[in-house]
C-alpha positions as CSV (number, residue, x, y, z in Angstrom):
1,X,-67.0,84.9,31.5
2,X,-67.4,81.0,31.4
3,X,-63.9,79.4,31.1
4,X,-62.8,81.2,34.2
5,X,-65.6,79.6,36.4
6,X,-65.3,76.1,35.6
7,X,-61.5,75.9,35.8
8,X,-62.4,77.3,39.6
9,X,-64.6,74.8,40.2
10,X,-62.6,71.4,39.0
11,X,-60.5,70.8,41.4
12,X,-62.7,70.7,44.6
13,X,-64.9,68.2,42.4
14,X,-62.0,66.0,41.4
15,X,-60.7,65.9,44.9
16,X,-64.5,65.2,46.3
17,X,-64.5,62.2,43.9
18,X,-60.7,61.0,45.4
19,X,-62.0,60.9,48.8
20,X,-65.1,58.9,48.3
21,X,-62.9,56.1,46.5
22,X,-60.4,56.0,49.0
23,X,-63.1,55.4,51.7
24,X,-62.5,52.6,54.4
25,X,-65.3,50.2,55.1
26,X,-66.6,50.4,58.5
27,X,-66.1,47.3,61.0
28,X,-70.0,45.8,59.8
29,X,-67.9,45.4,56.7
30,X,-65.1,43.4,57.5
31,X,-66.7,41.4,60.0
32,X,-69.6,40.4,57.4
33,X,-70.0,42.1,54.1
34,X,-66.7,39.9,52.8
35,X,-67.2,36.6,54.9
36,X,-66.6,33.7,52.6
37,X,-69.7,31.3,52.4
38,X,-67.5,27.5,53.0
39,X,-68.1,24.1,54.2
40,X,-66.0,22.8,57.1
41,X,-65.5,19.4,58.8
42,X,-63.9,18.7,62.1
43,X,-60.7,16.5,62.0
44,X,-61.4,13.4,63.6
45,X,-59.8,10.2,65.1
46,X,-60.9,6.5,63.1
47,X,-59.0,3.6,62.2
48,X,-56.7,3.9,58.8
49,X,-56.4,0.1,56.6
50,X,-53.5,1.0,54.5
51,X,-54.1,-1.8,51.6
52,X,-52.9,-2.3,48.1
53,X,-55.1,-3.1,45.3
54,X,-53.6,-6.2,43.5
55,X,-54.6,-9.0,40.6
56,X,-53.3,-12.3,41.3
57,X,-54.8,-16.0,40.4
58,X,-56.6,-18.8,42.1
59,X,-54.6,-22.1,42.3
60,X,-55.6,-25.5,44.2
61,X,-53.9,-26.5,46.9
62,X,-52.8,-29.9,44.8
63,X,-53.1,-30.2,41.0
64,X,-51.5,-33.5,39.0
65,X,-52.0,-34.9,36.0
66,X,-52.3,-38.5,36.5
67,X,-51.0,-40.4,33.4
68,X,-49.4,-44.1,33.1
69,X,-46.3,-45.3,34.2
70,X,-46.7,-48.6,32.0
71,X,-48.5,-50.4,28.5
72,X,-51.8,-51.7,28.9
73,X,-54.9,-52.5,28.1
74,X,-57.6,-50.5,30.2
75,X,-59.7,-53.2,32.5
76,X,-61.4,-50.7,34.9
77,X,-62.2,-47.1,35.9
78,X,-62.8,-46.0,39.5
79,X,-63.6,-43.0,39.5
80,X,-66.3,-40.8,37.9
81,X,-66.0,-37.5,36.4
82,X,-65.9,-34.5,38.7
83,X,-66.8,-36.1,41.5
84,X,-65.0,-37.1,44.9
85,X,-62.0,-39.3,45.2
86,X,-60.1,-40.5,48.7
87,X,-56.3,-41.1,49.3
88,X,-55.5,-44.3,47.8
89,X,-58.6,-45.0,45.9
90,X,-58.3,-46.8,42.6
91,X,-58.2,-44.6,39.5
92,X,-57.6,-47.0,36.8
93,X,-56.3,-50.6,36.8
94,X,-55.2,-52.0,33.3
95,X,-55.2,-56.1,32.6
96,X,-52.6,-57.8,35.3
97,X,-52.5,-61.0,33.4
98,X,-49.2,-60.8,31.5
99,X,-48.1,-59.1,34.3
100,X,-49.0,-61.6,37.0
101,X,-47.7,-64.2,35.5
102,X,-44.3,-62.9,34.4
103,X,-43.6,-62.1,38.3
104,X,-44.8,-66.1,38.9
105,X,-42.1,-67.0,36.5
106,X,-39.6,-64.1,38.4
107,X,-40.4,-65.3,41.5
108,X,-39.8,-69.4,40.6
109,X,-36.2,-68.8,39.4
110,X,-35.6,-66.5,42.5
111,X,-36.4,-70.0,44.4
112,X,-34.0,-72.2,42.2
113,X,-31.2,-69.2,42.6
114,X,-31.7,-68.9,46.2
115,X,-31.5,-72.9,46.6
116,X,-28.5,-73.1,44.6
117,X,-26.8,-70.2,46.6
118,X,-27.5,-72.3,49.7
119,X,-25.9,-75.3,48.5
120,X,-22.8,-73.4,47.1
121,X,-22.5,-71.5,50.5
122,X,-22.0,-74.5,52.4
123,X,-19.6,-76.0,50.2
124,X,-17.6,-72.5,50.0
125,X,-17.7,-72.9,54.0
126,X,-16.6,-76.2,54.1
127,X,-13.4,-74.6,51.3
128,X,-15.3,-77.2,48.5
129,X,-15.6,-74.6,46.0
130,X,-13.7,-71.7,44.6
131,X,-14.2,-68.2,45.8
132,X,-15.0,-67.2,42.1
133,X,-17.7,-70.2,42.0
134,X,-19.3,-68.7,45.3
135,X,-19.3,-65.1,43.9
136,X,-21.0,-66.2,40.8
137,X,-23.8,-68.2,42.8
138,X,-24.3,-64.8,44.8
139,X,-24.4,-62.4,41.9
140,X,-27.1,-64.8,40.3
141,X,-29.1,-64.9,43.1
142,X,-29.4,-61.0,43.3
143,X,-30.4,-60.5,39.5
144,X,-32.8,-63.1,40.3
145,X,-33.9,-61.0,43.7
146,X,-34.0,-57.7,41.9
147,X,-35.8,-59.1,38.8
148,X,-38.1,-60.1,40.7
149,X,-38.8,-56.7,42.3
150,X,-38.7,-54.9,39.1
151,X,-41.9,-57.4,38.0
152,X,-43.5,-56.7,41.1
153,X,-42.9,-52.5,40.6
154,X,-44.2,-52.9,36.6
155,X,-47.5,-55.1,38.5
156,X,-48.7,-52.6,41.0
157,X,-48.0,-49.5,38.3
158,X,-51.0,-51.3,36.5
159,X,-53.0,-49.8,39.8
160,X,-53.3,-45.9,39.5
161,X,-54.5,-44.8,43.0
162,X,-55.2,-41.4,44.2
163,X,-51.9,-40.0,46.2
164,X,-54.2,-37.1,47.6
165,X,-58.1,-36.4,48.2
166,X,-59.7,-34.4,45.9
167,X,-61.5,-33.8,42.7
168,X,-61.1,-36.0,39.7
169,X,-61.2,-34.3,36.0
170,X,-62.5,-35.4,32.9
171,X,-62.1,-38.7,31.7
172,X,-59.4,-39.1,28.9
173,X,-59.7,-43.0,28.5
174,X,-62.7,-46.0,28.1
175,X,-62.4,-49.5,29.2
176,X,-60.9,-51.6,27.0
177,X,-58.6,-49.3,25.6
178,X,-54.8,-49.8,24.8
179,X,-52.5,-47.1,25.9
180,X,-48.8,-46.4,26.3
181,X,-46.8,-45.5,28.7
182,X,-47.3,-41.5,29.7
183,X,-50.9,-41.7,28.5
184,X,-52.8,-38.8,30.3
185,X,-55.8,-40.5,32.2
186,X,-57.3,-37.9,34.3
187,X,-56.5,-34.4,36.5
188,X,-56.7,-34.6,40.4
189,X,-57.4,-31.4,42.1
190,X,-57.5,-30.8,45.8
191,X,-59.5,-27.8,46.3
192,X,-60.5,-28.0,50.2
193,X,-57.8,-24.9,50.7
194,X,-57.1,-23.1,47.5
195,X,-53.8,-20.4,47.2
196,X,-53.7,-17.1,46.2
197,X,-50.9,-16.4,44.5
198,X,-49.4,-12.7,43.7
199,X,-47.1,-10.8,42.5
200,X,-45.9,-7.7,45.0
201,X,-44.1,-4.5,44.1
202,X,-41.0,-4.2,45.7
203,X,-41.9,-0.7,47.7
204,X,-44.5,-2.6,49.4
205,X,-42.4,-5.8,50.4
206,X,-41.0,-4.3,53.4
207,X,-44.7,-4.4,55.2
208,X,-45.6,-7.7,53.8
209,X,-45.1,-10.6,56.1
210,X,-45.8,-14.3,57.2
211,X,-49.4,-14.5,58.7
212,X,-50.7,-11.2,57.2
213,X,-54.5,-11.3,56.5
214,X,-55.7,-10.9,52.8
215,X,-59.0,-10.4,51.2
216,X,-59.8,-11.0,47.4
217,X,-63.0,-11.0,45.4
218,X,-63.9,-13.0,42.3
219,X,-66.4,-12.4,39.2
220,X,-68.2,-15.3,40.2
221,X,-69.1,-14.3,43.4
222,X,-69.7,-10.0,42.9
223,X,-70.1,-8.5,46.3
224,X,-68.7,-11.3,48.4
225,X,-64.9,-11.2,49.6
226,X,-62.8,-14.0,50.8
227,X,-60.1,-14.0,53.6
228,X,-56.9,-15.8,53.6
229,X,-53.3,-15.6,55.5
230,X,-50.5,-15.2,53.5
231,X,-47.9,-18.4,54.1
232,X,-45.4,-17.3,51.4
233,X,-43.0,-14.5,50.2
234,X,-40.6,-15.4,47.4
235,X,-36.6,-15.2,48.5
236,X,-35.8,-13.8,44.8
237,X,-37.1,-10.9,42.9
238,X,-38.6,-11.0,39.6
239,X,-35.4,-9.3,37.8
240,X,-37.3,-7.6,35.1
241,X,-40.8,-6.9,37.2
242,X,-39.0,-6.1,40.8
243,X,-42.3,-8.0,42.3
244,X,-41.9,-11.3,45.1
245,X,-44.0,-13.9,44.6
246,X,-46.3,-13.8,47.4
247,X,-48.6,-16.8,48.0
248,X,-51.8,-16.6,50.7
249,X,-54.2,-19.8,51.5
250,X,-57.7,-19.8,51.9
251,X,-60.3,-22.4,52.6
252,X,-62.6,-23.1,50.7
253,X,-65.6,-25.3,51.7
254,X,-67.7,-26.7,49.3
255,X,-65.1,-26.0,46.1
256,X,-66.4,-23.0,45.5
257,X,-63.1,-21.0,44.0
258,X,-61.8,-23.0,41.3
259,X,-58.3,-23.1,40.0
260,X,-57.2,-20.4,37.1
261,X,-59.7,-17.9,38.5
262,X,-58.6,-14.3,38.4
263,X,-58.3,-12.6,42.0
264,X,-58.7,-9.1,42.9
265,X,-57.0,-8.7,45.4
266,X,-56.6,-6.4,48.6
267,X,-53.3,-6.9,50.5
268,X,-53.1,-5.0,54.3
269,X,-50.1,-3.6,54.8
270,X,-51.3,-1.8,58.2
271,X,-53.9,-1.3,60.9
272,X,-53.8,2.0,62.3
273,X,-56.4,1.8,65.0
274,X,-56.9,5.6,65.9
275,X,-55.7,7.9,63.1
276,X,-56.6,11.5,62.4
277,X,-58.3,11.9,58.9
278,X,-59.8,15.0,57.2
279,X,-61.6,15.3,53.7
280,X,-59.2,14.9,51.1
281,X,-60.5,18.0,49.5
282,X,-59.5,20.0,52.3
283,X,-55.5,19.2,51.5
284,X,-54.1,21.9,49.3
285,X,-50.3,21.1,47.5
286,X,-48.0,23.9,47.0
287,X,-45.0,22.2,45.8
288,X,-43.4,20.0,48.6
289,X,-45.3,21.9,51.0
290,X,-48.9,20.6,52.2
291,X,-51.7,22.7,53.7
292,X,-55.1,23.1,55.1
293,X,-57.3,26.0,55.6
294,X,-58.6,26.0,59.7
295,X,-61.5,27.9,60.8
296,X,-60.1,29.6,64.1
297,X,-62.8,30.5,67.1
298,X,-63.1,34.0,65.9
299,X,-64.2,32.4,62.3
300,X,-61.5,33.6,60.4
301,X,-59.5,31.1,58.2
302,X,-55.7,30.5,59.1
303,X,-53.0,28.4,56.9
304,X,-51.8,25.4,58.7
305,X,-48.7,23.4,57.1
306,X,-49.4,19.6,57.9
307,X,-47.8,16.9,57.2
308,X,-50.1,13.4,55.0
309,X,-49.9,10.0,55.7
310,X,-51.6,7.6,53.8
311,X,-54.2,8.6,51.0
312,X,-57.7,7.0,51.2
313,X,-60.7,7.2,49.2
314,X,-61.9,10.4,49.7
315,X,-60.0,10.9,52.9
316,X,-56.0,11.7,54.0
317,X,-54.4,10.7,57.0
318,X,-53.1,13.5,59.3
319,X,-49.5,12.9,60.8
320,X,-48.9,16.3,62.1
321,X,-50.1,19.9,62.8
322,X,-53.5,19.0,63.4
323,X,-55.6,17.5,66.3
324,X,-58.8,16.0,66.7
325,X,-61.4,18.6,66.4
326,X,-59.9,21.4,64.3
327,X,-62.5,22.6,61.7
328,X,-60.8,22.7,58.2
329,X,-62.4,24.0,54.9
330,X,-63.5,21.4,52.5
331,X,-65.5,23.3,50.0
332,X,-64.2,26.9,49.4
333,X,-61.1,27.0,50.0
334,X,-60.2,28.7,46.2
335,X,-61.6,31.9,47.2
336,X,-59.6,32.1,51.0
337,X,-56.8,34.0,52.0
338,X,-55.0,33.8,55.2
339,X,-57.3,35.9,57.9
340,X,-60.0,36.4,55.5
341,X,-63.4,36.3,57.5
342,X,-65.4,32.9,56.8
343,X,-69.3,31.8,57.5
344,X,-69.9,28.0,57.6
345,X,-72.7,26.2,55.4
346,X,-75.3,24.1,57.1
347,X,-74.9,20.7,57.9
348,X,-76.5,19.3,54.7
349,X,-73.6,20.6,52.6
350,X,-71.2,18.4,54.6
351,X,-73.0,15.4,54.0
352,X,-71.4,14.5,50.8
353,X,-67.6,14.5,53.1
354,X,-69.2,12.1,55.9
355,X,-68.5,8.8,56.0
């Protein structure tokens, strides 16, 4: 009779089938079978730059417009374009003549008035004249004095000199030719030291200060970065950017910066000489809590709750709950658990993390 025998026989087979699932692995097992395969780094101990990656623009150290003070007629140029010019060298000089000879003529009745002030003085001295004749002598003599200044003032501002060393722009007037009063003549640019200037977020102004070193590159010069000392920090906020003006200079032999040139600029806000940095891809975030898997001695990997400092390219700065040496997982760490078993990759896998 069938059916009898097999409902017999069922239950030792289901329970022989229970057992076998509910088997525990062996210690080869644990210790190897489920060892994650990862990439580890020691924590170590190098120097941290915290910077700021800014834009700012290239200025000269003096820039003026140099335009006349006075009509004229153009009689020479002293300078040529783009090149060279000293303190106190003639720019332009426009015709004297009518000039000249109106301070002659200035200058002769300042004799006469001065003469006739004498002669009154003694006779106000000797009480021959009235007090109102002397003070009218006196008040001549002064227009005469000042009149005679004022044609000496309009004569030199027919000379345009140079009030700085520097660079002279382009030519904006020929020889010979009449101008007005405010006619632009030329730019003078002093480009020895050039300035830097930038504008700085507020969060950072607290670790910007007199004397701190800056570097910037330019598009004309790829691959090359200039150093300069910042001299400047603005006393008033930009209201609607809440970013200081902060100005650096830099010298600048041989002209090479120019004015107007954009700078990209790296501010240093701090020099951390021995600092404990790991991977960056070794940090896990969980909310407002930070983490980082360590291989123990035993090669099992444990959670350790650290604390980041400043973020780097490709690295983070360690402030606490690590020390130098600690192995922590770089490559892997999705597939960890606290006190899972882990084996380490060679050394060619870590290359990519070394710096």
């Amino acid at each position: 009779m069938r059916p009898p025998v097999l409902i017999l026989l069922l239950p030792p087979l289901f329970a022989l089938a229970f057992t076998a699932c509910h088997k525990s692995p062996g210690p080869t097992a644990a210790a190897g079978a489920f060892a994650v395969r990862v990439v580890a780094l020691p924590a170590r101990e190098e120097p941290v730059i915290d910077t700021v990656s800014l834009v700012g623009s290239v200025t000269p150290n003096e820039m003026i417009e140099v335009k006349s003070e006075t009509d004229g007629m153009v009689k020479e140029i002293g300078f040529d374009e783009g090149q060279r010019v000293e303190k106190g060298q003639l720019l332009v000089l426009l015709e004297e003549t009518k000039l000249a000879a109106s301070l002659a003529e200035a200058d002769a009745n300042l004799r006469l008035a001065k003469t006739s002030f004498d002669r009154i003085a003694d006779l106000h001295r000797n009480k021959l004249i009235s007090q109102q004749e002397y003070d009218q002598a006196a008040a001549t003599f002064s227009a005469n004095e000042a009149g005679v200044n004022l044609k000496r003032r309009l004569l030199s501002d027919a000379r345009m000199t140079a009030p700085f060393g520097g660079i002279a722009g382009s030519r904006q007037i020929s020889p010979g030719q009449v101008i007005s009063r405010n006619t632009l003549l030329t730019t003078l640019v002093d480009l020895d030291v050039v300035k830097v200037e930038v504008s700085v977020p507020e969060r950072y102004l607290s670790q910007v200060h007199v004397g701190l070193g800056v570097g910037f590159k330019v598009a004309a010069f790829p691959g090359e970065t200039f150093q300069g000392e910042v001299y400047f920090i603005s006393p008033q906020l930009d209201t609607g950017t809440r970013t200081a003006l902060v100005k650096a200079r830099i010298a600048n032999p041989g002209g090479r910066l120019k004015g107007g040139m954009f700078a990209n600029l790296d501010l240093t806000l701090q020099l951390r000489k021995s600092a404990l940095v790991i991977p960056e891809p070794a940090v896990i975030n969980n909310g407002d809590v930070t983490m980082v898997f360590v291989v123990t001695t035993n090669h099992t990997a444990e959670l350790m709750p650290v604390k980041v400092g400043l973020r780097l390219a490709g690295r983070a700065e360690i402030l606490s709950g690590l020390k130098p040496g600690d192995i922590v997982v770089v490559e892997g760490v999705q597939k960890l658990r606290p006190g899972a078993p882990v084996e380490l990759s060679g050394p060619e896998s870590s290359a990519p993390y070394l710096r």
